[in-house]
C-alpha positions as YAML, in Angstrom:
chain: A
units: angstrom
residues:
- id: 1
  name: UNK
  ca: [0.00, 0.00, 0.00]
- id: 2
  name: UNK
  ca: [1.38, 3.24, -1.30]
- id: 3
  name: UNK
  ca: [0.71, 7.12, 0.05]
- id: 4
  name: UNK
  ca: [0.37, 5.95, 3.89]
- id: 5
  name: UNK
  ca: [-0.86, 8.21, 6.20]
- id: 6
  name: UNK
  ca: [1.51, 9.63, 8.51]
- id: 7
  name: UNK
  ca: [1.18, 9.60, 12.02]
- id: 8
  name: UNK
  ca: [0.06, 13.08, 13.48]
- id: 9
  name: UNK
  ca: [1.01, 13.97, 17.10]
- id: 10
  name: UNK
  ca: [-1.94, 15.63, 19.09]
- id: 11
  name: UNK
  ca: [-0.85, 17.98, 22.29]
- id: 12
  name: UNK
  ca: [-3.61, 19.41, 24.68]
- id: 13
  name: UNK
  ca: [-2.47, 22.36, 25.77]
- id: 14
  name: UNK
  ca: [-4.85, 23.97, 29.04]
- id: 15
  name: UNK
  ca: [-4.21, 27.66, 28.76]
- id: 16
  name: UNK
  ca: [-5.69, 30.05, 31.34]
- id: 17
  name: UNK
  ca: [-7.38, 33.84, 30.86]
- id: 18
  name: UNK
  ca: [-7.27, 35.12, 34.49]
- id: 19
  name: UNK
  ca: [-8.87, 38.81, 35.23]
- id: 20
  name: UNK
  ca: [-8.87, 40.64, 38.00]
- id: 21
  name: UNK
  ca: [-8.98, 44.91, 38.46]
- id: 22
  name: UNK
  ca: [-7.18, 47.26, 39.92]
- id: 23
  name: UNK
  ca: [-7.86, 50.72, 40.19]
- id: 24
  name: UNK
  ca: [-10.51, 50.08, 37.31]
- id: 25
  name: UNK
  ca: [-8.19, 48.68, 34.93]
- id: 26
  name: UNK
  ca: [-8.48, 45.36, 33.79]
- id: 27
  name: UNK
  ca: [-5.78, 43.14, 34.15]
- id: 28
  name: UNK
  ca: [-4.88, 39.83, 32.92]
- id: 29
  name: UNK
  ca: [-2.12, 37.42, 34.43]
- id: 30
  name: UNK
  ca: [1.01, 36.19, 32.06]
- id: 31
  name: UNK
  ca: [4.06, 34.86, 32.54]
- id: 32
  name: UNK
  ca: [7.82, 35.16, 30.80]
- id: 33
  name: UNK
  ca: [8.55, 33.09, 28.05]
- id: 34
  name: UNK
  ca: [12.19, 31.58, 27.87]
- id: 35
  name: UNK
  ca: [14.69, 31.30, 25.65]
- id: 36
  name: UNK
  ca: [14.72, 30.74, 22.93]
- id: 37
  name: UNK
  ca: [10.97, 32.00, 22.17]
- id: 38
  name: UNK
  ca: [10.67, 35.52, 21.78]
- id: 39
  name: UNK
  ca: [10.17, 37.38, 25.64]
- id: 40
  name: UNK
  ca: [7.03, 37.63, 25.20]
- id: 41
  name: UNK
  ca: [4.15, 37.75, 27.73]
- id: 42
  name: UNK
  ca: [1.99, 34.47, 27.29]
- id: 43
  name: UNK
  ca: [-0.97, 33.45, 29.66]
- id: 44
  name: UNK
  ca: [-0.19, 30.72, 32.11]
- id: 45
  name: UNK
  ca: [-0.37, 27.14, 30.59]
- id: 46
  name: UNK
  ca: [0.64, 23.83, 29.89]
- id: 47
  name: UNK
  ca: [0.09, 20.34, 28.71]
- id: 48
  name: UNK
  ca: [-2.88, 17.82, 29.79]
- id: 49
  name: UNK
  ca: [-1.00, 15.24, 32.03]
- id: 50
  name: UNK
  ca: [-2.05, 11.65, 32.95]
- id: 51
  name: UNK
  ca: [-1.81, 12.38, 36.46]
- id: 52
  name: UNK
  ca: [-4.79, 15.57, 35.98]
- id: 53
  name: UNK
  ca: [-8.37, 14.08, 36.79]
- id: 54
  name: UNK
  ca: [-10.50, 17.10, 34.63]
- id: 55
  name: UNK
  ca: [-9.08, 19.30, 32.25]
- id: 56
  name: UNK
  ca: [-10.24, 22.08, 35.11]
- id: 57
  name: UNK
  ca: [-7.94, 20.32, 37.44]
- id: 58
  name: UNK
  ca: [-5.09, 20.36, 35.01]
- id: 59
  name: UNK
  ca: [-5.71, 23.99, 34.73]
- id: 60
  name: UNK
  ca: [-5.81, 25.05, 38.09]
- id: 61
  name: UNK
  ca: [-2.57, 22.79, 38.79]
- id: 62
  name: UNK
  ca: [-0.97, 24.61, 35.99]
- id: 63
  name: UNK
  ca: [-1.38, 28.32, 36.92]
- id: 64
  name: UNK
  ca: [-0.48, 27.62, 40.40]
- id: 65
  name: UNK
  ca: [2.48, 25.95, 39.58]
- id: 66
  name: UNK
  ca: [3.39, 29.23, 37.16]
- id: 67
  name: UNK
  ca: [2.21, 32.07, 39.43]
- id: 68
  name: UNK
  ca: [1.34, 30.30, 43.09]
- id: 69
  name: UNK
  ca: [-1.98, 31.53, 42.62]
- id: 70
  name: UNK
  ca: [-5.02, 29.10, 43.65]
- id: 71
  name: UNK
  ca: [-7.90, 30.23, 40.98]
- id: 72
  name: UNK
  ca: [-11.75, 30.67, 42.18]
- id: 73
  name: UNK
  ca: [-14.78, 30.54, 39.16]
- id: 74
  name: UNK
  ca: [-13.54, 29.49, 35.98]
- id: 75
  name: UNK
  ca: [-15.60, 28.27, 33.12]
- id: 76
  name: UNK
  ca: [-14.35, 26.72, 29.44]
- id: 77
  name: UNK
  ca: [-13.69, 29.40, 27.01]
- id: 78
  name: UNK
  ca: [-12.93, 28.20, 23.73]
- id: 79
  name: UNK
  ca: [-10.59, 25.42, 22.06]
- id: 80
  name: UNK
  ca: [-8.30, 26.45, 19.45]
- id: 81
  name: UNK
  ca: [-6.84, 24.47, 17.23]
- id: 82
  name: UNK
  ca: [-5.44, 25.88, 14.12]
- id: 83
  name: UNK
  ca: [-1.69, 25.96, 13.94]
- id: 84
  name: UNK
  ca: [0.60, 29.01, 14.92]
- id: 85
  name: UNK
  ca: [4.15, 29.99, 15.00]
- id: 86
  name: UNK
  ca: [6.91, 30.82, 12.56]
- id: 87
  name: UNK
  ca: [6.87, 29.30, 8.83]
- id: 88
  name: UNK
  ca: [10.12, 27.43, 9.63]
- id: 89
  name: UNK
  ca: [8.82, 26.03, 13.07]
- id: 90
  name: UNK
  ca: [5.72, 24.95, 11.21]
- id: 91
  name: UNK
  ca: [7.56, 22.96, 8.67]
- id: 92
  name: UNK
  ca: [10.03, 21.45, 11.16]
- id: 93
  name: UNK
  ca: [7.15, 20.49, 13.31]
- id: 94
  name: UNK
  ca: [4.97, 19.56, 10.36]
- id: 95
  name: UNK
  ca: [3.75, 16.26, 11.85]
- id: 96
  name: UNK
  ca: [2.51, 17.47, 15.14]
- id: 97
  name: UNK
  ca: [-0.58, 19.58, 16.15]
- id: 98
  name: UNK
  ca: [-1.17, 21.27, 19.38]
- id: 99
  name: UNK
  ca: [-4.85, 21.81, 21.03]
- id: 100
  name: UNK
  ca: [-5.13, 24.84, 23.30]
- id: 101
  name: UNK
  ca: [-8.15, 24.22, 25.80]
- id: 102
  name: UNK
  ca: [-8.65, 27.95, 27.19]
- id: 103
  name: UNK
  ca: [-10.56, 29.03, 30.05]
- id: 104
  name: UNK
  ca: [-11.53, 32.31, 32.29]
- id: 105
  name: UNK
  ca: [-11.05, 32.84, 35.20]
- id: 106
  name: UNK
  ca: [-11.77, 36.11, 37.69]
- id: 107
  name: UNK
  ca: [-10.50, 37.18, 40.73]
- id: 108
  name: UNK
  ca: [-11.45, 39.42, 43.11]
- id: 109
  name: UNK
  ca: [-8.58, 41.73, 44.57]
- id: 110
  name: UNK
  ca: [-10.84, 43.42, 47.62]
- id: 111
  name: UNK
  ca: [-9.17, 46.13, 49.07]
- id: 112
  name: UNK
  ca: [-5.75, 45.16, 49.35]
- id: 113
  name: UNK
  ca: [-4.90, 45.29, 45.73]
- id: 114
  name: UNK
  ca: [-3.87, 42.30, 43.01]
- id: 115
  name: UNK
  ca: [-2.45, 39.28, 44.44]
- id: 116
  name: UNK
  ca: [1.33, 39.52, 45.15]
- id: 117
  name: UNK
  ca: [2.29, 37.48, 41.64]
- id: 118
  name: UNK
  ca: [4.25, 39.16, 39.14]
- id: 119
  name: UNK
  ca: [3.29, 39.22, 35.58]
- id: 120
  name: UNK
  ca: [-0.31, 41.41, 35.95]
- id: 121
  name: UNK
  ca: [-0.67, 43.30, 33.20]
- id: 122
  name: UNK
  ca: [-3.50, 45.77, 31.67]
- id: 123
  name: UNK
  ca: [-5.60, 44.69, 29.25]
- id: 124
  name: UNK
  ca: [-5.63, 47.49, 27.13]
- id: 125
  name: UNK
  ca: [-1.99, 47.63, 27.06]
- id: 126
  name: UNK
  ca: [-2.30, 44.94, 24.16]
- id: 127
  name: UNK
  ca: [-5.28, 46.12, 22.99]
- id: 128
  name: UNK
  ca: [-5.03, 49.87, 23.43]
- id: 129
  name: UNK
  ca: [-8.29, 50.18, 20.62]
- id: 130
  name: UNK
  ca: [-10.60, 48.73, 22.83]
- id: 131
  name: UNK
  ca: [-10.47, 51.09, 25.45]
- id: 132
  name: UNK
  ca: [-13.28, 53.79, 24.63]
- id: 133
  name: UNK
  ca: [-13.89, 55.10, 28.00]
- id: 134
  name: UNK
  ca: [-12.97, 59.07, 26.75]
- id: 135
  name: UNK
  ca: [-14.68, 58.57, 23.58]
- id: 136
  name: UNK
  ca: [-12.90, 59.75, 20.58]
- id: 137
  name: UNK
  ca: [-11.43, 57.45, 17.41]
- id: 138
  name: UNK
  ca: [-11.10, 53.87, 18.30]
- id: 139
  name: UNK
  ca: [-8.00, 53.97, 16.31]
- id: 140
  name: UNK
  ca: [-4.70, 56.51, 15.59]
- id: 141
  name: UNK
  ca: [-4.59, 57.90, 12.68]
- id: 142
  name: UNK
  ca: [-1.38, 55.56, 11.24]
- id: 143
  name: UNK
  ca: [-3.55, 52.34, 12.16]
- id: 144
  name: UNK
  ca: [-6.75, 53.44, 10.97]
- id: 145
  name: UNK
  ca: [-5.21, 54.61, 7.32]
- id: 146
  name: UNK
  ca: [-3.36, 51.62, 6.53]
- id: 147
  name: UNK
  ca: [-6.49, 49.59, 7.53]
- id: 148
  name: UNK
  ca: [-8.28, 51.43, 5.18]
- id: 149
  name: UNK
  ca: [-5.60, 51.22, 2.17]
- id: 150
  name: UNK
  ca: [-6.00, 47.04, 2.83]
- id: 151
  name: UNK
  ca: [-9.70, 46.92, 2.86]
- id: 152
  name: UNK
  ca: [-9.51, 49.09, -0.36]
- id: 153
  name: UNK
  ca: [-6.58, 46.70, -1.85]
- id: 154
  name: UNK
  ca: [-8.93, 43.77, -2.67]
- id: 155
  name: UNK
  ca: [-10.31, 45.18, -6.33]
- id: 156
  name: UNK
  ca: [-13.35, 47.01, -7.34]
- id: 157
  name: UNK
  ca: [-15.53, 43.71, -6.69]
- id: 158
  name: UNK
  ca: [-14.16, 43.19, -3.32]
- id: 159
  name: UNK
  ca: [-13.31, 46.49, -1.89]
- id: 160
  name: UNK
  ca: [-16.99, 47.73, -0.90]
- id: 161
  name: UNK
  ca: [-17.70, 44.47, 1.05]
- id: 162
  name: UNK
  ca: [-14.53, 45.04, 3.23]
- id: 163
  name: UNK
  ca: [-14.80, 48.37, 3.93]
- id: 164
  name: UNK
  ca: [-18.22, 48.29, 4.56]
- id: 165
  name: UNK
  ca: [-17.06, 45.18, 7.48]
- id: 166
  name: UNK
  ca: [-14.29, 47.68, 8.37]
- id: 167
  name: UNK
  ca: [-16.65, 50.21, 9.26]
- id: 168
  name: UNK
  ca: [-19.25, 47.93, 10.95]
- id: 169
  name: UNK
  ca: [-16.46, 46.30, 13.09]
- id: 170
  name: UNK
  ca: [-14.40, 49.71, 14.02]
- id: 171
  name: UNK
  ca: [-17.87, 51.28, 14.82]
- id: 172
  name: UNK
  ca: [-17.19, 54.04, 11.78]
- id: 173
  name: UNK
  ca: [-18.39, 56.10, 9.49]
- id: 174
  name: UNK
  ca: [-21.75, 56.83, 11.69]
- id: 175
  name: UNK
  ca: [-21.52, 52.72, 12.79]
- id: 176
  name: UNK
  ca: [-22.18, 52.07, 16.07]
- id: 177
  name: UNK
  ca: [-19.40, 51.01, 19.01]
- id: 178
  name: UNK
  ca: [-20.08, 47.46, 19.72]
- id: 179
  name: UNK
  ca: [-18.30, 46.12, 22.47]
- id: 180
  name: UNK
  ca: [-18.14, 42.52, 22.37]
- id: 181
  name: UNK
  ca: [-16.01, 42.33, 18.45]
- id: 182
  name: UNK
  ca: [-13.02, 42.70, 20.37]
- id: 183
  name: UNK
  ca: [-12.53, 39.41, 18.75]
- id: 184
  name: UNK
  ca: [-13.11, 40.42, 15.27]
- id: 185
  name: UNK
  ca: [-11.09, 43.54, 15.46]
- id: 186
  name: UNK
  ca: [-7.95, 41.90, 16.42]
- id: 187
  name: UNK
  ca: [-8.37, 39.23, 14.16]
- id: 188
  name: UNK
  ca: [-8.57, 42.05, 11.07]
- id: 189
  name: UNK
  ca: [-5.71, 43.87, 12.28]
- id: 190
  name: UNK
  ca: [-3.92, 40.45, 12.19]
- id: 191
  name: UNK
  ca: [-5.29, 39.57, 8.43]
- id: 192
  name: UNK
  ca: [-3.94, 43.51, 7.36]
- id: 193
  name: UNK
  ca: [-0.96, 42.79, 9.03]
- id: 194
  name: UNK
  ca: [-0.92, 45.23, 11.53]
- id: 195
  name: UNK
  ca: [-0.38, 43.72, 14.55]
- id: 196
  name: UNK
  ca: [3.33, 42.40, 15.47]
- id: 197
  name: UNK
  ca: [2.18, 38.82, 15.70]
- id: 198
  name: UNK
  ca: [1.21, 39.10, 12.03]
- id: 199
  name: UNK
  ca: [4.86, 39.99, 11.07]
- id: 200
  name: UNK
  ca: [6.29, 37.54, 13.92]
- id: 201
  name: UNK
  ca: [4.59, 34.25, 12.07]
- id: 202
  name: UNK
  ca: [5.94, 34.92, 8.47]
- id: 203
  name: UNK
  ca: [9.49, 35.33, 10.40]
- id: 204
  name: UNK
  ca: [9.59, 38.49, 9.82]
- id: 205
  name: UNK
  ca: [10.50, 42.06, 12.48]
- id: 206
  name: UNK
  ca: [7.26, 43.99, 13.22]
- id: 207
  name: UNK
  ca: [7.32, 47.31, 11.38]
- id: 208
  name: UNK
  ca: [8.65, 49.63, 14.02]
- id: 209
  name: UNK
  ca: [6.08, 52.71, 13.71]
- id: 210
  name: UNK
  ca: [3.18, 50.97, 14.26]
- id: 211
  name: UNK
  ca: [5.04, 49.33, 17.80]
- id: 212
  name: UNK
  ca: [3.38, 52.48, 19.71]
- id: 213
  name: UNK
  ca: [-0.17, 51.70, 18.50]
- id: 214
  name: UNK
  ca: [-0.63, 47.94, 17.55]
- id: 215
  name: UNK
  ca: [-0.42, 46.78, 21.59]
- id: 216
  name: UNK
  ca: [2.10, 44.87, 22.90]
- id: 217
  name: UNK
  ca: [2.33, 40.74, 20.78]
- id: 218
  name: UNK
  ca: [2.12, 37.98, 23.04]
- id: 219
  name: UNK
  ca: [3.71, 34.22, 22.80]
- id: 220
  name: UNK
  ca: [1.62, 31.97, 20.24]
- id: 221
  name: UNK
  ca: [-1.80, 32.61, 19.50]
- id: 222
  name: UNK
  ca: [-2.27, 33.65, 23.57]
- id: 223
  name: UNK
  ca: [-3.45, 37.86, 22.26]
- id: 224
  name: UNK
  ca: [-5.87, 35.78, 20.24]
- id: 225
  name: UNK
  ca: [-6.98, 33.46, 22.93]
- id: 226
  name: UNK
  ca: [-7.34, 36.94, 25.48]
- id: 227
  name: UNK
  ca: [-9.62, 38.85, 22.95]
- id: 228
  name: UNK
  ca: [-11.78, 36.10, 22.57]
- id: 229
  name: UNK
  ca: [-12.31, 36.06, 26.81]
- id: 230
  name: UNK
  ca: [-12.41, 39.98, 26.34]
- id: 231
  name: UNK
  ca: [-15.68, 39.27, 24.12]
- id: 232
  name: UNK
  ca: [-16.53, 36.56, 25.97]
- id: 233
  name: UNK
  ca: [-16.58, 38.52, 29.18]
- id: 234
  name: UNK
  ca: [-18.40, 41.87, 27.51]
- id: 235
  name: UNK
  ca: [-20.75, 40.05, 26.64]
- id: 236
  name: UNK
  ca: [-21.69, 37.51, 29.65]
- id: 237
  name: UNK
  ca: [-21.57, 40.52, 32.38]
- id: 238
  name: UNK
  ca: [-24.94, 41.61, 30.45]
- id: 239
  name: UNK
  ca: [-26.82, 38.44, 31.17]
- id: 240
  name: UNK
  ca: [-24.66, 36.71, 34.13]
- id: 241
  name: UNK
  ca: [-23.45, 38.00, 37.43]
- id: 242
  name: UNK
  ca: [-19.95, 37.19, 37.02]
- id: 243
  name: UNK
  ca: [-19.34, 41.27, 37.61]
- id: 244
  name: UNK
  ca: [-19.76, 40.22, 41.32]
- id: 245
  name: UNK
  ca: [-17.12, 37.95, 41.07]
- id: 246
  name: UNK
  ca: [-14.33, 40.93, 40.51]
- id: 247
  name: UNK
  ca: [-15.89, 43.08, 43.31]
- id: 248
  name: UNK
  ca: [-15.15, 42.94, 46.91]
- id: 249
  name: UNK
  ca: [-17.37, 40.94, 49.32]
- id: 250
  name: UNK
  ca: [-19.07, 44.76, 49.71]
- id: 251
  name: UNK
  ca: [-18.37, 48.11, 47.42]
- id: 252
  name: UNK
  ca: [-20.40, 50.69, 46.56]
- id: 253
  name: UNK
  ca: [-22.27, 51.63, 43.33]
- id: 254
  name: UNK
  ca: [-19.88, 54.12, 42.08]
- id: 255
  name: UNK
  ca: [-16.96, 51.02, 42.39]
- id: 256
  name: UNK
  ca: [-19.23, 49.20, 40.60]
- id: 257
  name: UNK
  ca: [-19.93, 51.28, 37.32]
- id: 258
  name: UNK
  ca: [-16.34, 51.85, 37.26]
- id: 259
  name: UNK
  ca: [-15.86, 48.26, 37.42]
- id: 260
  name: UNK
  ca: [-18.56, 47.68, 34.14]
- id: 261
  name: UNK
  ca: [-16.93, 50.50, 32.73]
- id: 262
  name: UNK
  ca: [-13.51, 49.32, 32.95]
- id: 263
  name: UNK
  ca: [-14.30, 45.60, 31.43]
- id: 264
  name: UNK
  ca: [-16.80, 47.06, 28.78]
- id: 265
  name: UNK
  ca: [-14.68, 49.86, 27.94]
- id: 266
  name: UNK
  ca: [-17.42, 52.70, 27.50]
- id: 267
  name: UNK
  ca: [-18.44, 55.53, 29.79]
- id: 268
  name: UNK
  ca: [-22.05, 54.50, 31.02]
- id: 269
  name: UNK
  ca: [-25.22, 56.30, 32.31]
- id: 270
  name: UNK
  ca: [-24.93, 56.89, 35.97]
- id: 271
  name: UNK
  ca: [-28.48, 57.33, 36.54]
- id: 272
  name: UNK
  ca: [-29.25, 54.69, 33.61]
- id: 273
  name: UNK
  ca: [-26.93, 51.56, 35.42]
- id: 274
  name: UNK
  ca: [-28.32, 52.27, 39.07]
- id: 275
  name: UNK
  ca: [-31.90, 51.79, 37.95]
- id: 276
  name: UNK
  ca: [-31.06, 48.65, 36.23]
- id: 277
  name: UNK
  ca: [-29.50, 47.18, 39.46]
- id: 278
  name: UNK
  ca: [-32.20, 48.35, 41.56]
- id: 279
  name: UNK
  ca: [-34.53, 46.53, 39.06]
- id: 280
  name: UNK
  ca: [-33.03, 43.68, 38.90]
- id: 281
  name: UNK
  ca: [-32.35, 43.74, 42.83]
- id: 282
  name: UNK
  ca: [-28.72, 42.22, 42.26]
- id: 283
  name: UNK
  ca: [-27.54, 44.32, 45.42]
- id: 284
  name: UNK
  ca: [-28.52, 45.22, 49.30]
- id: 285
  name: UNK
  ca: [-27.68, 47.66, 51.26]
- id: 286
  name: UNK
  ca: [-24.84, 46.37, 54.03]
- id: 287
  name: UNK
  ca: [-26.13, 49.55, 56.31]
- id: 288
  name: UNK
  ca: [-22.47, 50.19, 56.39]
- id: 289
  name: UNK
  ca: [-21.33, 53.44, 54.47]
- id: 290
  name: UNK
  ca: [-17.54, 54.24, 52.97]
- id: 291
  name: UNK
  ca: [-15.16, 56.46, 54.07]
- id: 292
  name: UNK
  ca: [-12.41, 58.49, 52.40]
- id: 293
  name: UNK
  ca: [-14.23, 58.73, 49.05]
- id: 294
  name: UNK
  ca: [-13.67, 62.19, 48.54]
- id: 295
  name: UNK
  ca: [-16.90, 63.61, 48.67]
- id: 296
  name: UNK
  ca: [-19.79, 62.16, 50.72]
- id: 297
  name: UNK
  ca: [-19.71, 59.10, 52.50]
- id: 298
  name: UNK
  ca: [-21.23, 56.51, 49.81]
- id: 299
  name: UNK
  ca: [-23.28, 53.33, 50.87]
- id: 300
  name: UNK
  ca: [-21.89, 50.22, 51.46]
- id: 301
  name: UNK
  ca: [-23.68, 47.22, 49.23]
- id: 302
  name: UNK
  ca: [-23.36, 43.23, 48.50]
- id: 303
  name: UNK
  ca: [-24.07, 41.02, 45.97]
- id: 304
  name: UNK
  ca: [-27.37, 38.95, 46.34]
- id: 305
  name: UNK
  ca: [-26.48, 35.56, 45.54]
- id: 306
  name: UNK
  ca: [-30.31, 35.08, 45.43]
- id: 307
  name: UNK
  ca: [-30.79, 36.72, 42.34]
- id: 308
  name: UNK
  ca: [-29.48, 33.76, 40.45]
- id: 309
  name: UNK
  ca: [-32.52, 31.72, 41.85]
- id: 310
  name: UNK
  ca: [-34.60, 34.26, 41.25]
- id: 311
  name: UNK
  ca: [-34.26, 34.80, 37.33]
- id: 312
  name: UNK
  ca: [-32.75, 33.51, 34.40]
- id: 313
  name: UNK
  ca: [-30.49, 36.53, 33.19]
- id: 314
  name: UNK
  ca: [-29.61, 38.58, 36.17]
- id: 315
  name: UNK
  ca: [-27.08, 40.56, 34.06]
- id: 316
  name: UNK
  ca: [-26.06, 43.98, 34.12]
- id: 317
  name: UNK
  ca: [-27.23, 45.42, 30.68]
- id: 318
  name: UNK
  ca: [-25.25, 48.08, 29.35]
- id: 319
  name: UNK
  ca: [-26.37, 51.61, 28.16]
- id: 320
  name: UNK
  ca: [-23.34, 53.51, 27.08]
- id: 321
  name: UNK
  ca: [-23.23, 57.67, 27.06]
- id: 322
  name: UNK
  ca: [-22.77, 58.79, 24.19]
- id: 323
  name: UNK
  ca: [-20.00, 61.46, 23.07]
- id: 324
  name: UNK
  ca: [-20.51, 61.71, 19.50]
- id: 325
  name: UNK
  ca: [-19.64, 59.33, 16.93]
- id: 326
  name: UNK
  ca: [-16.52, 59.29, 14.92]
- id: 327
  name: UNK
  ca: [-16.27, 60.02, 11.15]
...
């Protein structure tokens, strides 16, 4: 028998998204890569191992290995499977194939700041675009005109189709903001070539005046695997409580729009978001008030774990102010 298949080596790989916030920043925990990968920040991982009973256990045995932390909620994100790294590490390693399992997890810092482990970093320092807190362009000038030259670059057929997804997923041209494509927009910087990573897998150095705006690459496919758990996470705080789980045991209403605000990365009603969580009763009052706010003292409030008994979709549903749109 002639054309044989050849064997193909499968690797799970558990890989692990862990958010927590400080001063209403989002950050994500990584760890240093050695030699001789690139130092580059990756997310805390590793292989599935006999001796794991549950992928989740694998996980959890992995980032506490890598950063001594002990993880609380986590829930499956996404697997990946296609194939990354350099050409020439692809076709050395052109018989084996590596499965990233990914999953999110959140931690609550309280009052004492993020855990003591190194390697917390923002959020939007490697994805500086999604931050739209101040309103404004979405993107620097530099970034958003070379976009625009490689949705254009496709021919006459093509061009209107891409620019017209350019627009939709950038929120331009009069298109609304939407959160949750954090996905999609990293994905077409990568297909323009605009992001390091991009340059990184064809072997190539990242074009060095688009290193202030393109956010900071990460090892692998890991800036891939976060802005999938950055939509992931936009998206679930609207119909889950898992905002409670990056709060304090109590905080008060103020910490917790700035809290939304920080993960959804838009300015929100005040007077809007407090009616929604009085509706949906997803707080109560501790009777305790806060001190050293710097204006009044504010009310103290918890979480009430009830509410997930109580309804199907006790989210927190986002209603954005708007500051104009951008051209």
């Amino acid at each position: 028998m002639t054309g044989a298949l050849e064997e193909v080596r499968v690797r799970v790989d558990l890989t692990a998204v862990v958010i927590a916030v400080r001063a209403y920043v989002p950050h994500v925990l990584t760890v240093g890569r050695a030699a001789p990968a690139p130092a580059l920040a990756a997310l805390p991982f590793g292989p599935l191992q006999p001796g794991h009973r549950s992928l989740q256990a694998g996980l959890r045995a992995w980032v506490e290995r890598q950063t001594h932390l002990r993880l609380g909620y986590v829930e499956q994100l996404y697997t990946f499977g296609d194939r990354v790294g350099t050409v020439a590490e692809l076709r050395q390693d052109i018989n084996n194939r590596t499965i990233s399992i990914a999953y999110l997890a959140l931690v609550s810092i309280g009052s004492e700041g993020l855990p003591i482990q190194e390697g917390w970093r923002p959020w939007y320092h490697f994805f500086p675009w999604e931050d739209r807190r101040a309103g404004g362009s979405p993107l620097p000038s530099v970034l958003l005109d070379r976009l625009l030259d490689w949705a254009r670059s496709t021919g006459p057929r093509l061009d209107k189709d891409r620019v017209g997804r350019l627009h939709l997923t950038f929120g331009l041209d009069g298109a609304p903001w939407d959160e949750e494509r954090a996905l999609e927009r990293y994905e077409m910087l990568y297909a323009a070539g605009l992001v390091p990573e991009a340059s990184l897998d064809d072997g190539l150095e990242p074009p060095a005046d688009l290193a202030p705006v393109a956010g900071a690459a990460m090892f692998a496919d890991h800036r891939r695997i976060l802005a999938t758990a950055i939509s992931r996470l936009r998206a679930k705080i609207k119909y889950r409580p898992v905002l409670f789980e990056l709060m304090p045991p109590t905080f008060t209403l103020s910490a917790l729009q700035k809290t939304a605000e920080a993960l959804s990365g838009v300015a929100l009603h005040k007077q809007n978001f407090r009616r929604l969580i009085a509706q949906q009763g997803l707080v109560e009052d501790t009777g305790e008030t806060a001190t050293g706010t710097g204006g009044r003292p504010a009310k103290l409030v918890r979480f009430r774990g009830e509410v997930t008994l109580e309804r199907p979709a006790p989210g927190v549903r986002l209603s954005a102010t708007r500051r104009g749109s951008f051209p």
